[in-house]
C-alpha positions as CSV (number, residue, x, y, z in Angstrom):
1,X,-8.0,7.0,-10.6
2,X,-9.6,7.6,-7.6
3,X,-6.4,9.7,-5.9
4,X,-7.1,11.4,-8.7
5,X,-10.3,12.5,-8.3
6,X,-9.8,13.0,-4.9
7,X,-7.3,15.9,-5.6
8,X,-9.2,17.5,-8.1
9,X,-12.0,17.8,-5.6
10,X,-9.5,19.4,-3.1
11,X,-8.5,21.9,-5.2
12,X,-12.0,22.5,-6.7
13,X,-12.8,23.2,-3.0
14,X,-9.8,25.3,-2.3
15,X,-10.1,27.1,-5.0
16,X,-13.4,28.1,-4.5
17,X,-15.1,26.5,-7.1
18,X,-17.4,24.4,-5.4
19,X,-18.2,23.8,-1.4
20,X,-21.1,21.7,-1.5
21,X,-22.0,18.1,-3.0
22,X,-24.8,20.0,-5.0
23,X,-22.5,22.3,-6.5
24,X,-19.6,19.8,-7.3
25,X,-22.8,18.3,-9.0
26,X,-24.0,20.6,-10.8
27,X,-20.3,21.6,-12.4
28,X,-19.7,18.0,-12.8
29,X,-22.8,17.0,-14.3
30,X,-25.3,14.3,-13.6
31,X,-25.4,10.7,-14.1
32,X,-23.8,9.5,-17.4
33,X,-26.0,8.9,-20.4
34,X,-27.6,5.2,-21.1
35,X,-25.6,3.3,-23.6
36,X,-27.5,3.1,-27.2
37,X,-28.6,-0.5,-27.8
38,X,-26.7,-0.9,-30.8
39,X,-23.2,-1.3,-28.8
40,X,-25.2,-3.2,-26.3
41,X,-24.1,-7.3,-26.8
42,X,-27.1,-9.4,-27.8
43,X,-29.3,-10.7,-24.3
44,X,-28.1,-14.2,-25.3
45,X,-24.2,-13.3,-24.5
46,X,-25.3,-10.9,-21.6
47,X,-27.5,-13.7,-20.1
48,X,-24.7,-16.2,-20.6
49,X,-21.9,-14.0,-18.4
50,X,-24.9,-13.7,-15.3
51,X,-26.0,-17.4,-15.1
């Protein structure tokens, strides 16, 4: 995955899509979006993998 990434960045750059962090940023967007609380497990299983 991460030779992956690493090519698509190349040729992003080569191409002249991007040559900055900000830029590769901004067409790759920001952080991902939290997950809803619904598909969260219940605090008693989280807590249970963590002690």
């Amino acid at each position: 995955m991460a030779q992956m990434f690493q090519r698509a960045v190349e040729r992003g750059a080569v191409a002249g899509r991007w040559s900055t962090l900000a830029q590769l940023e901004d067409i790759a967007g920001t952080a991902p979006k939290p997950v809803e609380d619904k598909y969260l497990p219940p605090s008693a299983v989280q807590g249970s993998l963590f002690d």
